[in-house]
C-alpha positions in Angstrom: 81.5 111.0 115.1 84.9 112.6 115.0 87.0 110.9 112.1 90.6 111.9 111.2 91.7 110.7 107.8 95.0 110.2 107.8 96.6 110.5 103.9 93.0 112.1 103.3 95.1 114.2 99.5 96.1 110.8 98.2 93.8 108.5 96.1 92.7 106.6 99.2 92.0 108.8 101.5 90.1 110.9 99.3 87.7 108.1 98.4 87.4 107.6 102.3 86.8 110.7 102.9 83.8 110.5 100.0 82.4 107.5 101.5 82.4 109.1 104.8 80.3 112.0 103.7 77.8 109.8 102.1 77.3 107.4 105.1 76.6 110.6 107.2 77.2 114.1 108.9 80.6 112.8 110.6 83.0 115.3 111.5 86.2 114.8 109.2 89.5 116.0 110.9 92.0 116.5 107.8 95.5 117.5 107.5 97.8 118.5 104.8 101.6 117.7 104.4 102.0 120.8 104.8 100.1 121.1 107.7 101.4 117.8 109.6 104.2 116.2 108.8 103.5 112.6 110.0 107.2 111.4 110.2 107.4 113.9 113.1 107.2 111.6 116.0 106.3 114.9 118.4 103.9 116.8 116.0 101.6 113.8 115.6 101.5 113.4 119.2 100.4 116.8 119.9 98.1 117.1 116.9 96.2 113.8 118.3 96.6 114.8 121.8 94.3 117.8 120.6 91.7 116.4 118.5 91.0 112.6 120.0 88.9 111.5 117.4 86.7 108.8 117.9 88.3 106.7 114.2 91.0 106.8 113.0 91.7 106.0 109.0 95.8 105.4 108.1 95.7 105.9 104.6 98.7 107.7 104.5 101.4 105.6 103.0 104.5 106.5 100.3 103.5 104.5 97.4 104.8 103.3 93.7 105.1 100.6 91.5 108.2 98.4 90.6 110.3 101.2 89.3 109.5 103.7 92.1 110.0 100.4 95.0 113.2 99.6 93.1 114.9 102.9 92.9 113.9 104.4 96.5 113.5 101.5 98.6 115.0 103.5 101.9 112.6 106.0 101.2 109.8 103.4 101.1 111.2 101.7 104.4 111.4 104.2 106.1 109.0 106.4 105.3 105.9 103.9 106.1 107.0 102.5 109.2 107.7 106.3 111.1 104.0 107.0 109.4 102.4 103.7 111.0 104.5 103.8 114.2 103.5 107.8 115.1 100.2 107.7 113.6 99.5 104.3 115.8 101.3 105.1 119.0 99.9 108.9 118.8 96.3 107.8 118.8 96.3 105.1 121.4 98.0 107.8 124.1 95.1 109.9 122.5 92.6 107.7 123.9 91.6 106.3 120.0 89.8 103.2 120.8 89.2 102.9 116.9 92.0 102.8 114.0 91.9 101.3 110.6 95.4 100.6 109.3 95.5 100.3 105.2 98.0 97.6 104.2 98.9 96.4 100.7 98.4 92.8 99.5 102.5 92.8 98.7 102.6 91.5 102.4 102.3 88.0 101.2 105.0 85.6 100.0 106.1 85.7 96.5 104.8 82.4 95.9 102.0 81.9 97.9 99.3 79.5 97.3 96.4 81.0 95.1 94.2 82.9 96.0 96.4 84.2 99.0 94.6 83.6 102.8 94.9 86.2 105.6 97.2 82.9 107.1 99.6 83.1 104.1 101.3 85.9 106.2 105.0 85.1 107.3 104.9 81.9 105.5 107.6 82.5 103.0 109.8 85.0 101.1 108.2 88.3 99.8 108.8 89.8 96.0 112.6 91.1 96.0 110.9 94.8 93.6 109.1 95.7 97.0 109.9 94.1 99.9 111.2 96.9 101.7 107.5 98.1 101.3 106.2 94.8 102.3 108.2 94.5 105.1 106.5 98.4 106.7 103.4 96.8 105.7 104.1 93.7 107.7 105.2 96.1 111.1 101.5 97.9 110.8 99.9 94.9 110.8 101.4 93.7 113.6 101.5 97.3 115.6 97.7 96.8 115.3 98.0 93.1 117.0 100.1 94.7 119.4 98.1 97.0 120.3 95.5 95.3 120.9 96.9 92.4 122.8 98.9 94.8 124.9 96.2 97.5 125.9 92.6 96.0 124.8 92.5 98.7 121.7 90.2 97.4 118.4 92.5 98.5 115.9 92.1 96.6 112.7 94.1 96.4 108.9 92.8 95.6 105.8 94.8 94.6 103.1 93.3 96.0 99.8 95.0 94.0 96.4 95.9 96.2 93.6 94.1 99.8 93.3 93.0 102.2 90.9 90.6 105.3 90.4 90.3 108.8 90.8 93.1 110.5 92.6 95.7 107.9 91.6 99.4 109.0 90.6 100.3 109.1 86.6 103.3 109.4 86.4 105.3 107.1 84.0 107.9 106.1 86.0 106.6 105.9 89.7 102.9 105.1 89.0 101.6 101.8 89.6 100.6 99.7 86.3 97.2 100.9 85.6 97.8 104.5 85.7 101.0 104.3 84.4 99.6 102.6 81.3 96.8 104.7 81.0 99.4 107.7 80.9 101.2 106.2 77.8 98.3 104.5 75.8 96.8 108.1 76.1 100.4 109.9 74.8 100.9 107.2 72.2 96.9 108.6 70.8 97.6 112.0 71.2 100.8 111.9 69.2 99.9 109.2 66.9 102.6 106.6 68.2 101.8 103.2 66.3 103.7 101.2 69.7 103.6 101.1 73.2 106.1 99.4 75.3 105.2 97.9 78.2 107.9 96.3 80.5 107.5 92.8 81.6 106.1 89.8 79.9 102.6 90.8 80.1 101.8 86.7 81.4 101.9 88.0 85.4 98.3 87.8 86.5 96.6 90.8 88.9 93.6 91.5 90.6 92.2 95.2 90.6 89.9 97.0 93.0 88.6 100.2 92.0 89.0 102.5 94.8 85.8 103.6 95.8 84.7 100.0 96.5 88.2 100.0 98.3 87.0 103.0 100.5 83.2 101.2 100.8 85.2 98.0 102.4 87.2 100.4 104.3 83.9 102.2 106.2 82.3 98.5 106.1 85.1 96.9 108.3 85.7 99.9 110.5 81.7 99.6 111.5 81.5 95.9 112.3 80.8 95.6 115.7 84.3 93.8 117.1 82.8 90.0 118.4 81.8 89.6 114.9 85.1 91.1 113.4 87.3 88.7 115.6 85.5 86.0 114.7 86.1 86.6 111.2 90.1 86.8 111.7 92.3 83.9 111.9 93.3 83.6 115.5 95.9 86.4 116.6 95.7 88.2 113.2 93.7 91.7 112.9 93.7 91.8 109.1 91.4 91.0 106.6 91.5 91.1 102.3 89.6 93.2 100.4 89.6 92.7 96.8 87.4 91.0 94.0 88.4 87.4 93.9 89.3 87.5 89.9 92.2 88.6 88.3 93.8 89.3 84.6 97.0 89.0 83.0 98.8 92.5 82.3 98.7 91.2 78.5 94.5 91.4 78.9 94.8 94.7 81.4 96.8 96.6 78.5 94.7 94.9 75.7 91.3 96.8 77.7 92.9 100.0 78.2 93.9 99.8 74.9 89.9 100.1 73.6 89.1 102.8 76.7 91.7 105.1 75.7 91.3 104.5 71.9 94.6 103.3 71.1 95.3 101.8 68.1 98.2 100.8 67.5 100.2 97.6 68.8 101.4 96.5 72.2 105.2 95.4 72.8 106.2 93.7 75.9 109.6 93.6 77.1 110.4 90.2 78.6 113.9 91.7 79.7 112.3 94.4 82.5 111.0 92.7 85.8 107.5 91.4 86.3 107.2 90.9 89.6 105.1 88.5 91.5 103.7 85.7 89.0 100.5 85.8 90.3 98.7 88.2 93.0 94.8 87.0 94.1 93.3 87.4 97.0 91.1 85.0 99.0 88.2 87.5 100.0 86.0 84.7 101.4 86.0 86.2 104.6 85.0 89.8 103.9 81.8 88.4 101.5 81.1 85.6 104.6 80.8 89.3 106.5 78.2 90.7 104.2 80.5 93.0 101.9 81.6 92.1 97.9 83.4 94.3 95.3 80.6 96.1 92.5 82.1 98.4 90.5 83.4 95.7 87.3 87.3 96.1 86.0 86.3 97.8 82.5 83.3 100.2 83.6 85.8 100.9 86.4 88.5 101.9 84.2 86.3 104.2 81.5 85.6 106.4 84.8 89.0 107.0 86.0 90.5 107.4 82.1 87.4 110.4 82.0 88.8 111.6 85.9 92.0 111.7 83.7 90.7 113.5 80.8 89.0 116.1 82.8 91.8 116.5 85.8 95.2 115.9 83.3 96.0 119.8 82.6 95.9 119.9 86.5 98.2 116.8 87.6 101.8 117.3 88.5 104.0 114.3 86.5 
């Protein structure tokens, strides 16, 4: 097949892209930011006009943790729904019959029940630190629905919790909390620092997903034949969780990337910075019902991506 990864640089898309060439001798159509801007509403069109792939992956997102979601939220708002919307509208006048939209696991209400269903959607208000995020989130979801309702397209989302891996952004400020920690814990060794700081509470509990299973779920959905897909989705919803059904505190996160990176010394929180969401688990009942469960463990996952670190640091732009 003929498969355009869209966001194929970022951590995400890479790992798709990886998965892809494993599963088989697909044609993968790729495109820098350079190359295609996809917040030009024209340039998409004409790029999908000319290569009508038969898939279509929307990885491509602008991404960041609390600080980053805090400080730019136009730019998060923005951004995501000109990607979705282009990327979406470009491939269904293409003739895509196929799309995979990746969502984020922040489209569910701050306080929904535990573990969060695919029906949590719309059921309450989203976390205040990202909502404008949330909200793009929300509009590809339903893009997708629309789509489908409107011209018979099987365009589907999947709604991946909290990620990590190879390929993942480390810098201190913007970086989601994994590799935003890792990033520090490994400073604090490296100049002997006998503290780390950590902002929040550390008592918010997470779920995390390594992203090569991530990419695995990804291919997995995208190739289930549609009766069974729809009959996995609640009625009138295209999306579907991916995650690993248990989660940690950030206390117990930071306390095990403590002993990967080798750090010492001792671990302050601070109560007075935002932490977001109490808790974040997903129910991924229905993707394991399909056949398809999370293997790569939290701690083995996170001793691979601190060596991707090690070896790839000199080369990453903070």
């Amino acid at each position: 097949m003929k498969i355009y990864v869209a966001g194929h640089a970022g951590m995400v898309g890479s790992a798709i892209r990886r998965r892809l060439r494993q599963e088989g001798s697909h044609e993968i159509v790729t495109r820098s930011r350079a190359e295609l801007d996809l917040t030009d509403q024209a340039a998409v069109r004409i790029f999908l006009e000319a290569q009508r792939p038969d898939q279509v992956y929307l990885a491509a997102a602008r991404v960041g943790g609390i600080y980053a979601n805090n400080t730019f939220p136009a730019d998060f708002i923005y951004e995501n729904l000109m990607i979705e919307a282009n990327v979406i509208e470009a491939a269904h006048r293409a003739g895509v019959q196929k799309l995979l939209f990746l969502g984020s696991s922040c489209i569910y209400p701050r306080m929904a029940g535990q573990p969060m269903r695919e029906n949590a959607l719309l059921t309450g208000q989203l976390e205040p630190t990202n909502e404008p995020y949330a909200i793009a989130k929300i509009a590809g979801i339903k893009l997708c629905e629309s789509y489908n309702r409107q011209h018979g397209r099987d365009y589907r989302s999947v709604m991946p919790t909290n990620l990590y891996g190879p390929g993942d952004n480390f810098h201190p400020d913007n970086a989601h909390v994994i590799p935003a920690l890792m990033r520090r814990l490994y400073e604090a060794v490296e100049s002997g620092a006998s503290e780390v700081a950590i902002w929040g509470s550390g008592r918010p509990r997470r779920e995390f997903l390594h992203v090569d299973d991530m990419a695995a779920a990804s291919v997995f959905v995208m190739n289930l034949d549609e009766v069974t897909y729809r009959a996995s989705t609640e009625p009138m919803l295209s999306h579907i969780n991916v995650g690993t059904g248990t989660d940690c505190t950030i206390r117990e996160l930071a306390e095990t990337l403590a002993r990967v990176t080798g750090f010492k010394g001792s671990l302050r929180f601070d109560a007075g910075k935002p932490d977001g969401t109490p808790r974040k688990l997903l129910d991924v009942s229905r993707l394991e019902a399909l056949g398809w469960r999370a293997s790569i463990p939290l701690e083995a996952g996170l001793r691979s991506t601190y060596a991707w670190f090690l070896a790839n640091g000199n080369s990453l732009r903070f």
